[in-house]
N, C-alpha and C positions, 0 to 999 in steps of 0.2 A: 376459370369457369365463366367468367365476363363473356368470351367470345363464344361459347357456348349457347349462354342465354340469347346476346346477340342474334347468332343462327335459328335460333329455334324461332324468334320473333317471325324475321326475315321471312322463315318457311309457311309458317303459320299466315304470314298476310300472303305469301305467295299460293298458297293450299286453299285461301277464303277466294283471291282470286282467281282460281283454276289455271295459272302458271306451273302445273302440272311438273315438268321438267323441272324450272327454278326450284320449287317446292322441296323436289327429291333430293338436290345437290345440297339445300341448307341442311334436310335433316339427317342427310349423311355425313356431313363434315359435323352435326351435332354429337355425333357417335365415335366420329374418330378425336373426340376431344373430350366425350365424357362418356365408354362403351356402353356404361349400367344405366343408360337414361331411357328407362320404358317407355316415356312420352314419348321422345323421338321414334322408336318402335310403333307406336301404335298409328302416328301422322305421318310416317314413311310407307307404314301398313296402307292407312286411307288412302295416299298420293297413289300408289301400284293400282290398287282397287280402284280412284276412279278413271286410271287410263284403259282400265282391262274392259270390252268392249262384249255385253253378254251374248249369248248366239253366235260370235264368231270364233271358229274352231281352228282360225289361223295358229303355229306354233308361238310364235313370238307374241301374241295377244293371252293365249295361255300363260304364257310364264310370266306375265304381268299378274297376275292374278296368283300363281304361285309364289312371287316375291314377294307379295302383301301379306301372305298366309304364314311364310317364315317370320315374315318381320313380325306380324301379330303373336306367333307360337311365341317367339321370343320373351313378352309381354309375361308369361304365364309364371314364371319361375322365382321372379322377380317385382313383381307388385305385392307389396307387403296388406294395402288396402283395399285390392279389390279394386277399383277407380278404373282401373285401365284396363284391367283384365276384362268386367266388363265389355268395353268397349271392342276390343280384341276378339271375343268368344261371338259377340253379334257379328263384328267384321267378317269373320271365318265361314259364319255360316251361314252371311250373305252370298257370298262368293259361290259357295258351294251348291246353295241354294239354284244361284243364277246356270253355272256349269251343270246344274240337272243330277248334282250327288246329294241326292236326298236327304239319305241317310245320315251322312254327315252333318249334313246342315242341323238335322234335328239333333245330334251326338251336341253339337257347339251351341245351341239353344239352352239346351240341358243344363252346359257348364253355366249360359249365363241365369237362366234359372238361380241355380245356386250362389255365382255372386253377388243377386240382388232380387232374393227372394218375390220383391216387394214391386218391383217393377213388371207394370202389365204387357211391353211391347215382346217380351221373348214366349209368353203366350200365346199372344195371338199372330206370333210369326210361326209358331212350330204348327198352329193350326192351318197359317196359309200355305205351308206345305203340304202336310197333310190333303187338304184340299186339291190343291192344285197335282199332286199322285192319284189319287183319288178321280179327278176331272179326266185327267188326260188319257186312264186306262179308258174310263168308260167310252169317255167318245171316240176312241181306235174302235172299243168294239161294235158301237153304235154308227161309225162310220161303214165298218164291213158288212153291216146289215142295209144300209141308203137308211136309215133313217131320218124322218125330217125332225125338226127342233121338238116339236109339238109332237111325235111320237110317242108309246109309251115302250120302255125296253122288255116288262114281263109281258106284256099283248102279243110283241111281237116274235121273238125265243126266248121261252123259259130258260130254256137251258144256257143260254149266253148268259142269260139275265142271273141264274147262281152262280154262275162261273166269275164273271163282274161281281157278285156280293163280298162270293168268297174270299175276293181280294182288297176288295176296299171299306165292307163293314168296319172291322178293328179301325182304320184309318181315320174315317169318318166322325166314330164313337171317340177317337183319339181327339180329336176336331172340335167336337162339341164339349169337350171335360177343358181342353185349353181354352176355349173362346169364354166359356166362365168362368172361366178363375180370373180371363182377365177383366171380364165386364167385372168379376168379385173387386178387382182390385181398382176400377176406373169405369165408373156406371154408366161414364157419358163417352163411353169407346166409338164412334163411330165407326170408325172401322169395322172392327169387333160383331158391331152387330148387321153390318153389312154381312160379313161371312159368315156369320149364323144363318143370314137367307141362303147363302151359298153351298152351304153344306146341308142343310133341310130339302133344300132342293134336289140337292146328287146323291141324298141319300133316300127319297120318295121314288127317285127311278129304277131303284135297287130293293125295293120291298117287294120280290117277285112273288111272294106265296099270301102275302098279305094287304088286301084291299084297304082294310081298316088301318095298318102302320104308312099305306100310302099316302091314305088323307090325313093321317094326322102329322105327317111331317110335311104335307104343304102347307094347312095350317099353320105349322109352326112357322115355315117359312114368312108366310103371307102376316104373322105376326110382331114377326123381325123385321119387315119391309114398315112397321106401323111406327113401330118403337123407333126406329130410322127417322123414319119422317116427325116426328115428335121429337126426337134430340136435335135435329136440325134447326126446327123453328124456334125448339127454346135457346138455342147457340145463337140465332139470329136475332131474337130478341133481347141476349145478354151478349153482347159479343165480348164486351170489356172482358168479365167473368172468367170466359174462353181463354184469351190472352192471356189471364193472371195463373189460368192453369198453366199453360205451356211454357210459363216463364218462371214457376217453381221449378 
């Protein structure tokens, strides 16, 4: 198993330096020398995943992205602690996420939910999905109307405007229950509270029959852009702090 751990070193520094190629061969020959090694799976996984190149629909670009997802599936059966699996269950449905299968992505969100309760980022990823389904109907539909930015979509067809509701409210409301549980679980989410403006915002365009849920969700929005800039400047003021989070 010497030459095992060897490889995997090898891959490991080849995989921090994006020798992308090198990377795959060490943690292949890790597997043909020890099969049941999930580690190797899951840095064979990441090597596939960062050659696979998102938006392009080439075949051979696709099945980079499909070798990763094997090698990550593999990960699942065989992690006694959860550790990898983890890492594996976000792997998957980044990919998926990137590929435009939504659904999926948030199916492998889910799992990693469950392998780590506790952990805010599979929150507020299932939210930027969400989001970003959510964004992209509305602006096709808003696009076949010429709308400009500053439009508003119930002013201009009611009727689009419930048709868009009727598709992206659940999405939305799904959006905002993940973005707090993850600010529940990490108050100083930046992120997090970015997409809280983002989703306030795309969901005020979609309050067709209601004036008053308009403005209260830009509001909210415009309150998430506050709390934003208030975590920032305390981050910039503790930066050390900052670090010592990201390094737990």
């Amino acid at each position: 198993m010497g030459n095992a751990f060897q490889e995997m070193q090898a891959g490991r520094q080849a995989l921090a330096s994006k020798r992308l190629d090198e990377a795959i061969q060490h943690f292949e020959k890790v597997l043909e020398l020890d099969p049941g090694n999930v580690n190797a799976h899951v840095y064979l996984g990441n090597a596939y995943a960062q050659k696979y190149v998102p938006g392009d629909n080439n075949a051979n670009n696709i099945d980079l992205a499909k070798t990763a997802i094997v090698n990550y599936q593999k990960v699942f059966d065989d992690d006694q602690f959860n550790t990898f699996s983890l890492m594996a269950a976000k792997g998957i449905a980044l990919l998926d996420a990137q590929m435009g299968n939504f659904d999926e992505a948030k199916f492998y969100y889910e799992k990693a939910k469950g392998f780590a309760p506790k952990d805010p980022e599979p929150y507020y990823l299932t939210a930027l999905v969400d989001w970003t389904q959510a964004s992209q109907f509305r602006a096709q539909e808003r696009t076949k109307l010429n709308l400009k930015p500053e439009d508003s979509l119930p002013a201009k067809d009611p009727k689009v405007c419930a048709v868009v509701k009727e598709k992206n409210w659940s999405r939305l409301e799904d959006g905002i229950a993940n973005l707090k549980k993850a600010l529940e679980l990490r108050p100083d989410y930046q992120e997090a509270m970015n997409y809280m403006n983002l989703v306030y915002l795309e969901r005020a365009d979609i309050e067709c029959t209601s004036p008053e849920g308009r403005k209260a969700d830009l509001l909210a929005a415009s309150e998430w852009t506050q709390k934003l800039a208030t975590a920032k400047k305390m981050q910039a003021s503790h930066p050390q702090a900052k670090k010592d989070d990201d390094d737990d």
